[in-house]
Wavefront OBJ file of the C-alpha trace (Angstrom):
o trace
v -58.063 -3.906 187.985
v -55.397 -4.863 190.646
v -53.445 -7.982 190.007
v -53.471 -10.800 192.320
v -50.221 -11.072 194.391
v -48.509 -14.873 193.810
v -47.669 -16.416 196.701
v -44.380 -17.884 196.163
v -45.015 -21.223 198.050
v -41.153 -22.497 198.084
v -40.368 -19.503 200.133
v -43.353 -20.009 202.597
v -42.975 -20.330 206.170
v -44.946 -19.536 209.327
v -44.292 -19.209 212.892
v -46.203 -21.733 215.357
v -45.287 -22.881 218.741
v -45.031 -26.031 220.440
v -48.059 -27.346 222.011
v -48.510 -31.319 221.507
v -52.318 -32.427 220.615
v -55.260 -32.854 223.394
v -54.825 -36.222 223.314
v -50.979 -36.656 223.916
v -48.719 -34.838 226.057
v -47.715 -30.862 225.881
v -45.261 -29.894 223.575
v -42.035 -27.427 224.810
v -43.358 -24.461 223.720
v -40.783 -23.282 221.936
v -41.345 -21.230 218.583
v -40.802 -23.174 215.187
v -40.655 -21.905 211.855
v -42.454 -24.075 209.671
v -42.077 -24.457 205.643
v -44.806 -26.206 203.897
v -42.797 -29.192 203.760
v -42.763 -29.409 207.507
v -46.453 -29.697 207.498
v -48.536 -33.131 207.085
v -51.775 -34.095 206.528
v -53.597 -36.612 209.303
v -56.830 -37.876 208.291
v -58.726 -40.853 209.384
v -59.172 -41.972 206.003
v -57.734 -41.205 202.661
v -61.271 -42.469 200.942
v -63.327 -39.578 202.677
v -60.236 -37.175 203.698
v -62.676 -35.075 205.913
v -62.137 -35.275 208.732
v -58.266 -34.101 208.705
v -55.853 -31.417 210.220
v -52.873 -30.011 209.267
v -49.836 -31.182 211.411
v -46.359 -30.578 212.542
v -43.699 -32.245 214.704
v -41.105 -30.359 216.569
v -37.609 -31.201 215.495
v -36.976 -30.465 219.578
v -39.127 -32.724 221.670
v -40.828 -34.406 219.026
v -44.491 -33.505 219.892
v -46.969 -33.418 216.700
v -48.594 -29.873 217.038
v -51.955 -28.818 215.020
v -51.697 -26.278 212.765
v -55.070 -24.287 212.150
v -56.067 -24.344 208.670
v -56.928 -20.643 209.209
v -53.596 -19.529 209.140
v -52.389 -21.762 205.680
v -52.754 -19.715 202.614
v -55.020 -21.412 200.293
v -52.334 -22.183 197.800
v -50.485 -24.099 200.219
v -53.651 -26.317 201.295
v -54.059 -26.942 198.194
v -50.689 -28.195 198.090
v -50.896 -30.211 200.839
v -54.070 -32.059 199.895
v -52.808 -33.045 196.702
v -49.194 -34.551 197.848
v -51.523 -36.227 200.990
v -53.811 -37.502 198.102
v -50.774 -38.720 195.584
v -51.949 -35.992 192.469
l 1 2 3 4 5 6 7 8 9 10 11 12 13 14 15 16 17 18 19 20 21 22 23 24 25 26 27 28 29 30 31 32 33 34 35 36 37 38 39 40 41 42 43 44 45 46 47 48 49 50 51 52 53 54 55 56 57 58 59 60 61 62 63 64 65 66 67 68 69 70 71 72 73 74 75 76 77 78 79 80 81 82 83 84 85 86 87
């Protein structure tokens, strides 16, 4: 039996670029490298949680950016949700 590989979450990050949201303006475009303490939850309600996407904002031009959950290792959702969620 092969043993899981731990994903050390401190040590974590991903590369994303730039792009803003739909609703606000573009983002610069530039490539961040994000640590899962760069990354927020935004939700329209605590109380139902769903539903929510995982966010960014540049430290350049300020611009929140989506982050697709797709691309999060399931440890470090699980992360998220529960600092979002106060556990």
């Amino acid at each position: 039996m092969k043993q899981r590989n731990n994903l050390d979450t401190n040590k974590w990050e991903i590369e994303v670029f730039c792009t803003g949201t739909k609703n606000r303006n573009n983002g610069c475009n530039n490539r961040l490298l994000v640590s899962k303490n760069d990354i927020f939850i935004q939700s329209e309600s605590k109380r139902s949680l769903l539903p929510f996407t995982y966010m960014t904002i540049c430290p350049l031009c300020g611009k929140i950016t989506r982050i697709p959950e797709e691309k999060l290792p399931y440890q470090i959702r699980k992360e998220l949700i529960y600092k979002y969620l106060g556990i």
